[in-house]
N, C-alpha and C positions, 0 to 999 in steps of 0.2 A: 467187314473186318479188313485191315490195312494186311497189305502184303508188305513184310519188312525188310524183303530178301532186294527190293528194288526201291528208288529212290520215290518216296512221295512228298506233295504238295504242301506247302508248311510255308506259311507267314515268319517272315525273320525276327528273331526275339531280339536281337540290336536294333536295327532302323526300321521296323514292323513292315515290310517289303513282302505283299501277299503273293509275289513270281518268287521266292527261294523256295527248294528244295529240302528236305529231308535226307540225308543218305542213310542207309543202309548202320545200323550199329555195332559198333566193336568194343568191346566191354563196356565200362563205366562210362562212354562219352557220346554224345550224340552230336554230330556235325551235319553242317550247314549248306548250302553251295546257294549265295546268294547273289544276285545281281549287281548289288551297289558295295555291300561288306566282300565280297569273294569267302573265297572257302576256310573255314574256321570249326570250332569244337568248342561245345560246352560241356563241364564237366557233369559228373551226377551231383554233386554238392551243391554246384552254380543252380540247375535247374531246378533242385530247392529249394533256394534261396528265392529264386523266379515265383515259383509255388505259394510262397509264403509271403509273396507281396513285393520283392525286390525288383525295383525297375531297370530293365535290362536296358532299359535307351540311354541310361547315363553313364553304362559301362564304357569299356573300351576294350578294342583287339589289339592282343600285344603278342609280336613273335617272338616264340621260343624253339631258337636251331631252325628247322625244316617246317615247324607246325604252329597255326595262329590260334589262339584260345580265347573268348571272351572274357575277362573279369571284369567282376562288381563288386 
């Protein structure tokens, strides 16, 4: 069982980069810390979307204010 209180090992669902991180989650969003994208948030919506066959490599990180989010 995954300890979720600390950052684990996770494959980037942007550029499939099996060195990104997992961080720790905070509500509906689960964020990223990746070596080539840097640190970003996908929503819970987005990762359904992922779920349900949407290709996240065609997405794109776009900031908004302080914080970078994937869309697809």
């Amino acid at each position: 069982m995954e300890d979720r209180n600390r950052p684990v090992p996770r494959t980037c669902p942007h550029c499939r980069n099996s060195n990104a991180k997992l961080m720790p989650p905070l509500g509906d969003w689960s964020t990223y810390d990746c070596p080539k994208c840097g640190t970003y948030s996908v929503s819970g919506l987005t990762e359904q979307l992922i779920e349900n066959g949407a290709d996240p490599t065609g997405g794109r990180i776009v900031q908004r204010g302080e914080h970078r989010f994937l869309e697809i």
